[in-house]
C-alpha positions as CSV (number, residue, x, y, z in Angstrom):
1,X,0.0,0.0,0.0
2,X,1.1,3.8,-0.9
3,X,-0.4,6.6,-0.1
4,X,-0.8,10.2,-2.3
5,X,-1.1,13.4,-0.6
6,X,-1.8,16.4,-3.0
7,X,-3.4,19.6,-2.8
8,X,-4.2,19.5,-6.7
9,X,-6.1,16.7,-8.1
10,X,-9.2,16.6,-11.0
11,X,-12.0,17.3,-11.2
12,X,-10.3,20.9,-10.6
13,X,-8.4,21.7,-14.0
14,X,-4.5,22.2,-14.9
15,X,-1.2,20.4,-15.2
16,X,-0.4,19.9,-11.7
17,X,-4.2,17.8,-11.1
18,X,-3.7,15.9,-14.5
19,X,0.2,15.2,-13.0
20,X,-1.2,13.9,-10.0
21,X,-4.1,12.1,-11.8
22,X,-1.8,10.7,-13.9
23,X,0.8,9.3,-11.5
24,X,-2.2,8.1,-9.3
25,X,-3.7,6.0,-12.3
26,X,-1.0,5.1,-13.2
27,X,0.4,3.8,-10.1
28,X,-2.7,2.5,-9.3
29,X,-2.1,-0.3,-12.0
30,X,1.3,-1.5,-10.3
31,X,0.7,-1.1,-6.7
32,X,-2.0,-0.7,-4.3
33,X,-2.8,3.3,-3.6
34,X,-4.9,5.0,-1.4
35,X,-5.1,9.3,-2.3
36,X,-5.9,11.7,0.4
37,X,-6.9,15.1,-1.8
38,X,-8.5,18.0,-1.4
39,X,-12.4,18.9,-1.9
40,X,-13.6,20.2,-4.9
41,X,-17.0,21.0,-6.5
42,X,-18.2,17.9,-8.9
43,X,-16.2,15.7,-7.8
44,X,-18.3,12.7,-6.9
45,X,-19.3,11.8,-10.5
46,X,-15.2,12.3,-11.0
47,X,-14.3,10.5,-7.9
48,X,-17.0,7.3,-8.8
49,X,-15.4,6.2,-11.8
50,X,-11.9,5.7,-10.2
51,X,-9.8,3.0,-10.0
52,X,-8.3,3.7,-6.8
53,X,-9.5,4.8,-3.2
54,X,-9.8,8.2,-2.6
55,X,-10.5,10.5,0.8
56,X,-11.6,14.0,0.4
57,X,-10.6,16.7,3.0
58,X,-12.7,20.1,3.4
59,X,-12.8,23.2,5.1
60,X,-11.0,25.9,5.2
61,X,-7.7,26.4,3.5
62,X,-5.7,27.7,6.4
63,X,-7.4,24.3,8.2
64,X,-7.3,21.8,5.5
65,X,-3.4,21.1,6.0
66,X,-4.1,20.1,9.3
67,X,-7.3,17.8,9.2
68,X,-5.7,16.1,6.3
69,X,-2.5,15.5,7.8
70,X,-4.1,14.1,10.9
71,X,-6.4,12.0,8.9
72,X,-2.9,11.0,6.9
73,X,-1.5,10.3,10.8
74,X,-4.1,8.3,12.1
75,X,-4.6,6.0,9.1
76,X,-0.6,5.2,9.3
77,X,-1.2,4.4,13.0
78,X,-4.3,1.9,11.9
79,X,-2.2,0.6,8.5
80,X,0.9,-0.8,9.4
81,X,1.7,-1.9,5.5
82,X,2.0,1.7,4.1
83,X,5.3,1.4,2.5
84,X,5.6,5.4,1.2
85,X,3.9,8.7,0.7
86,X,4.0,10.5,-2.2
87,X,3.7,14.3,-1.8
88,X,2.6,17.2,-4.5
89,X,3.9,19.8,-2.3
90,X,6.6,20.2,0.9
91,X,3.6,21.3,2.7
92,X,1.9,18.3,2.4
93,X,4.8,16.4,4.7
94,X,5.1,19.2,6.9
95,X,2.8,17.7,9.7
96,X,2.9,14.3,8.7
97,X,4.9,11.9,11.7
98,X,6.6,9.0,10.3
99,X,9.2,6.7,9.4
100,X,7.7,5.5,6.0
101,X,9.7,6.1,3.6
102,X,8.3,9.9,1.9
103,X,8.8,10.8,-1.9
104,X,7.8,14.7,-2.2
105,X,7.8,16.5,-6.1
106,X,9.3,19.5,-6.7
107,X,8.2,22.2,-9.2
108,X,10.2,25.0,-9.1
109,X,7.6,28.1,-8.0
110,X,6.7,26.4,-4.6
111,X,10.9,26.0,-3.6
112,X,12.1,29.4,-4.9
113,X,12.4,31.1,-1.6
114,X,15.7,33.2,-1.1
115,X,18.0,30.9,1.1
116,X,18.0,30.9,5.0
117,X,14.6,32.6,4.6
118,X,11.9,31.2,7.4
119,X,10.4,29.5,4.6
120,X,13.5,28.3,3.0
121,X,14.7,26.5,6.2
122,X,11.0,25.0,6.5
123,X,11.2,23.6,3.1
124,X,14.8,22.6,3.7
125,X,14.0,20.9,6.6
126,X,11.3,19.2,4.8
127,X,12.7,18.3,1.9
128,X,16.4,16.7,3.3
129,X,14.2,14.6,5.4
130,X,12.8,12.8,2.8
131,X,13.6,9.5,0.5
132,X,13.5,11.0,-2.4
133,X,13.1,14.4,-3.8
134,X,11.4,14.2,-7.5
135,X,12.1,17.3,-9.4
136,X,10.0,18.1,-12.8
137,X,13.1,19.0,-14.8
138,X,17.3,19.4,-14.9
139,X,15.9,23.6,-14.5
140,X,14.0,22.9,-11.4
141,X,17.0,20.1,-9.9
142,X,19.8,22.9,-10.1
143,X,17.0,25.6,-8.5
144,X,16.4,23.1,-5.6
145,X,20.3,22.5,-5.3
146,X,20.7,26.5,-5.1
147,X,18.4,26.9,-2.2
148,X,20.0,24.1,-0.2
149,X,18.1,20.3,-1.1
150,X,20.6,17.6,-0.9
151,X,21.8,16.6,-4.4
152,X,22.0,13.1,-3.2
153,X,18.2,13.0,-2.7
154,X,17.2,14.8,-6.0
155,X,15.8,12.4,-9.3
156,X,14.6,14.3,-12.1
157,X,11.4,12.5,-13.4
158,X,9.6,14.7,-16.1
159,X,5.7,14.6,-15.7
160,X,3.9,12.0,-18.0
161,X,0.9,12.4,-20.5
162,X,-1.5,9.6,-21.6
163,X,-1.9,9.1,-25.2
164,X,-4.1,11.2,-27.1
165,X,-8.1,10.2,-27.2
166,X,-9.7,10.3,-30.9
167,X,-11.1,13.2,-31.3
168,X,-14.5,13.6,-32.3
169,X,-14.4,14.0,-36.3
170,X,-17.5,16.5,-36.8
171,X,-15.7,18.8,-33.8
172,X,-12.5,18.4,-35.7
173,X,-14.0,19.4,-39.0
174,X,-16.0,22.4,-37.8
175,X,-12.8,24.1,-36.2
176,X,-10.7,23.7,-39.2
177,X,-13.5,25.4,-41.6
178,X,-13.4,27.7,-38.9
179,X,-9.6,28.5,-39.7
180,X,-9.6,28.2,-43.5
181,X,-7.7,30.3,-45.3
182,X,-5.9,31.6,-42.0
183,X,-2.3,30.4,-42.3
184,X,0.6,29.9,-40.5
185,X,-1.6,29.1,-37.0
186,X,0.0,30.0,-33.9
187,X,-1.6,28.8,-30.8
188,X,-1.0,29.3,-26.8
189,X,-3.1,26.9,-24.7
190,X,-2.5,28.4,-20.9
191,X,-3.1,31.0,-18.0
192,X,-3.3,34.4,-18.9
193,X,-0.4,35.7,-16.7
194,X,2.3,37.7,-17.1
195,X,4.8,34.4,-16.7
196,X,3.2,33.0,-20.3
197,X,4.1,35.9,-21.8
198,X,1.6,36.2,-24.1
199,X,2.5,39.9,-24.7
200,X,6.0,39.5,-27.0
201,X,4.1,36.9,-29.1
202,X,1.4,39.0,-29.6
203,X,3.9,42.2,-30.2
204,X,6.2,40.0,-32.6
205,X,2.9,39.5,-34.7
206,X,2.8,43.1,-35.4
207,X,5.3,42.4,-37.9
208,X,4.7,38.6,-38.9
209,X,1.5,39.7,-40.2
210,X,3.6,41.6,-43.0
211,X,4.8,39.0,-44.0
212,X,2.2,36.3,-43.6
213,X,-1.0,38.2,-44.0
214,X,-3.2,35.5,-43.4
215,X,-1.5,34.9,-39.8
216,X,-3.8,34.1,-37.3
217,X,-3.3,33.4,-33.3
218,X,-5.6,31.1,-31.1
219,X,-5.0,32.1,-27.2
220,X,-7.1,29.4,-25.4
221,X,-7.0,30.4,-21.5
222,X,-8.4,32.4,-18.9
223,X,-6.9,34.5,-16.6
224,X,-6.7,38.0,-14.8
225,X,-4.2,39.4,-17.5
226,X,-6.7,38.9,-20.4
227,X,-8.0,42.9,-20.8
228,X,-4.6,43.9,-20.6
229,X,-3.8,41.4,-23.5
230,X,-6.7,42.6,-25.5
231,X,-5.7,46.3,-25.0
232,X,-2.6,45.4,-26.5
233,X,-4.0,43.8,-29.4
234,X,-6.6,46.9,-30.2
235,X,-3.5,49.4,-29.7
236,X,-1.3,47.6,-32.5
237,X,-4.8,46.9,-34.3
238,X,-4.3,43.0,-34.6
239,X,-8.4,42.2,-33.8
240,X,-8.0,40.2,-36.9
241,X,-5.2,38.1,-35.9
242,X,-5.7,37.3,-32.7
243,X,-8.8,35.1,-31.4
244,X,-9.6,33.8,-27.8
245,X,-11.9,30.5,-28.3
246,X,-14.1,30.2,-25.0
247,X,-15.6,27.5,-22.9
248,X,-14.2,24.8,-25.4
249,X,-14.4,21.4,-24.3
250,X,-11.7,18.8,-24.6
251,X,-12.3,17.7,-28.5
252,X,-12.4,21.4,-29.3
253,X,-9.6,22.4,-27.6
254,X,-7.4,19.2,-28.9
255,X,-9.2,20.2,-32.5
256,X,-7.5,23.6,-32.3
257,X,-4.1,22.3,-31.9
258,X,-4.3,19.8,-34.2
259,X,-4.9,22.3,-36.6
260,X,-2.5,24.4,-35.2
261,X,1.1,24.8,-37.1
262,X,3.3,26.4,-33.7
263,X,2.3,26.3,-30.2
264,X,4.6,29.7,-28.8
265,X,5.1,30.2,-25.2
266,X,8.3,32.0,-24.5
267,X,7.5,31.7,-20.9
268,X,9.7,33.9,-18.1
269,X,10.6,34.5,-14.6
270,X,7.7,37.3,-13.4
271,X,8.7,38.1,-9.7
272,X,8.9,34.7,-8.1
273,X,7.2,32.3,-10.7
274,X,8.5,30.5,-13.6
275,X,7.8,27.6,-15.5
276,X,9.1,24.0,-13.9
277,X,9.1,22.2,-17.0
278,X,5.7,23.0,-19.3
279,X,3.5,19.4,-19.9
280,X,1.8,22.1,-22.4
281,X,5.0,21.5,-25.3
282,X,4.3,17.7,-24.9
283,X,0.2,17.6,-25.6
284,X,1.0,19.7,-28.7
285,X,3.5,17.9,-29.3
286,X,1.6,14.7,-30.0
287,X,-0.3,16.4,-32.3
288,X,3.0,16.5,-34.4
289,X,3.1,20.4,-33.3
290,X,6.5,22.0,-32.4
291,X,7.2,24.6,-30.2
292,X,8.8,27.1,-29.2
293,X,9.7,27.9,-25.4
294,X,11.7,30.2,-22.8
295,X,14.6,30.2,-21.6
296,X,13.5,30.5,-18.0
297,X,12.7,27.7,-16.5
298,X,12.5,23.8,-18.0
299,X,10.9,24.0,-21.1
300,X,14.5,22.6,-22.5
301,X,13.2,19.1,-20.9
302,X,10.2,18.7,-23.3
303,X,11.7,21.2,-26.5
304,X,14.4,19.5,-27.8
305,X,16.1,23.0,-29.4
306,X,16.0,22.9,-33.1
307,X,14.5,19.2,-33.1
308,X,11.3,19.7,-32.1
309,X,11.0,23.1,-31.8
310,X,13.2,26.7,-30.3
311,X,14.4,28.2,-27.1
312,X,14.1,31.1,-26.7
313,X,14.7,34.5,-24.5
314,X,11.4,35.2,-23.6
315,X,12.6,38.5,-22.3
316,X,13.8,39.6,-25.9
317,X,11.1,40.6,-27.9
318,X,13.6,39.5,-31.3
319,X,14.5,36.5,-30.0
320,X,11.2,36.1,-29.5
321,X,10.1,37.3,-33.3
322,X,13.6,35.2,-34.7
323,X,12.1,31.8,-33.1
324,X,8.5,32.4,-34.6
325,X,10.3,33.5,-38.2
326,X,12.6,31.0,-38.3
327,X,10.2,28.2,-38.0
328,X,7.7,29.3,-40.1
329,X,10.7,29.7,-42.9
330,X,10.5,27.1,-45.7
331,X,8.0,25.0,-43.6
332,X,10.1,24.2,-40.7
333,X,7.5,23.5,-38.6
334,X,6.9,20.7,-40.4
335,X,10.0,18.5,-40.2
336,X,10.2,19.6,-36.4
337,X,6.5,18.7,-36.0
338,X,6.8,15.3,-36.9
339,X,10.3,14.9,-34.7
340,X,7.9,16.4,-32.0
341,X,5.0,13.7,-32.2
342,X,7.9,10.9,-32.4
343,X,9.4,12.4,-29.4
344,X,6.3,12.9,-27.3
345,X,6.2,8.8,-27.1
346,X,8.8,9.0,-24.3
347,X,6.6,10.8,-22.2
348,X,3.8,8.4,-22.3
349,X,3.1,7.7,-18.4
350,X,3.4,4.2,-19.3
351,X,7.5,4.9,-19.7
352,X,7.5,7.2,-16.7
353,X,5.8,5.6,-14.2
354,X,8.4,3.2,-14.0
355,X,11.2,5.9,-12.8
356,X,8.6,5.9,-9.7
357,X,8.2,2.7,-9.3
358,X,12.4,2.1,-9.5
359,X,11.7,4.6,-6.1
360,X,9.2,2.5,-4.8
């Protein structure tokens, strides 16, 4: 028996629930797993059709820690065969007592606290005590190094994707008449926040539409940074260029990148945050989609540069325009598309999931 602890799990949506979904199903079909996650709306039609045991904690956030680390404490003290606990977060451990062996996953955002800070040494503390420290990507191994885990303790697994459902042909069909004629297709599937960095994509269209005039970009998000983005787009006047598909559902999101030619998200440090690896570049990926990433952060673990796509310097507005020309010369997106959609095979969970059992 192993337990999961998280603080992100479906039916609540993005890539750290559908990494913890993942690892949990996937787990689930080694080794026995019980998951102790918090509550979310919706979730009893999600929870029913699992294949694993589940335990939802409510209340309060500032209160949630606690009842679900003593429900974590007491079910140890009643199940003697609980041979590890897999963490989300540091926080999840924090006021968890015991000897089992603990396997906590790092990010990058959640550890990148200036050293000897009070919440540094917590995490430190934390973190050192534990089996094994799983970190996203190389990027977010050196950042835990930096603030003081033990190198000794650190494997880099990256997070793993299932292969791609069929999608439904008359969805498919309807989005691309709904894009005819518009060619090259960029497309950004994620959060409208600064760290994205929608903004340089949007400003290097400015001039990629003199040269493609036919250029179109599909932002599929939501976010607090969305009127500022569209106040952008009306000051360079790029309404025609620029769309923002709403309330899609899975088929018409997956339909959109299929269709897509580049997925572009030069993404950057903004104050604290920056991207830990980006599961985003492998989804588009198996759609035989390249793309092109930043610098910042570990987007050079899934964007194998000028394979399957660029990095970039997200803060550089022409290294940001070079990447996007580049690709689109001669059809490059192309050749690295379908290097992309071969490469996106080692990321299936069913090849990662045994980097965690090899833990185990």
């Amino acid at each position: 028996m192993h337990l999961i602890v998280t603080r992100t799990f479906p039916p609540e949506v993005g890539g750290m629930q559908n990494l913890m979904y993942g690892l949990a199903k996937s787990l689930s079909e080694n080794v026995m797993i019980k998951v102790f996650a918090d509550q979310y709306p919706n979730q009893d039609n999600f929870d029913k059709e699992l294949s694993f045991s589940i335990e939802r904690i409510s209340g309060p956030k500032i209160f949630k820690k606690y009842r679900k680390a003593n429900l974590v404490n007491t079910y140890l003290e009643n199940n003697k065969k609980v041979k590890a606990i897999i963490s989300d977060h540091w926080k999840s451990l924090e006021n968890i007592n015991t000897e089992v062996k603990k396997i906590c996953l790092i990010h990058s955002k959640e550890i990148n606290h200036k050293k000897n800070s009070f919440i540094n040494k917590r995490l430190i503390k934390i973190l050192n005590n534990c089996h094994t420290v799983v970190a996203n990507s190389n990027f977010t191994k050196n950042l835990a190094i930096s603030v003081g885990v033990d190198e000794n303790k650190i494997k880099v697994i990256n997070p793993g994707v299932f292969p791609i459902d069929k999608i439904d042909d008359k969805i498919y069909k309807n989005i691309k008449k709904k894009l005819e004629g518009r060619t090259p297709k960029l497309i950004t599937v994620a959060r409208f926040d600064k760290r994205k960095n929608h903004e340089k994509i949007i400003m290097a269209l400015r001039n990629l539409k003199e040269i493609y005039p036919n250029i179109i970009y599909i932002c599929i998000g939501q976010g607090e940074n969305i009127d500022n983005l569209k106040k952008l787009i009306t000051e360079l006047k790029l309404q025609d260029q620029v769309i923002f598909p709403k309330n899609l559902t899975k088929d018409e999101k997956n339909s959109y990148l299929k269709c897509s030619d580049v997925f572009v998200m030069p993404s950057i440090t903004y104050k604290k945050s920056v991207e830990g690896f980006g599961i985003v570049y492998v989804e588009a990926a198996q759609f035989g989609v390249p793309s092109i990433g930043g610098k910042d952060g570990g987007a050079a673990d899934a964007i194998y540069h000028d394979q399957t796509g660029y990095i970039c310097d997200g803060n550089s507005l022409d290294d940001v325009y070079q990447s996007i020309s580049n690709i689109l010369e001669n059809n490059k997106y192309k050749v690295f598309g379908k290097k992309a959609e071969e490469i996106s095979k080692k990321f299936y969970w069913s090849e990662i999931i045994k980097n965690y059992l090899e833990i185990l």
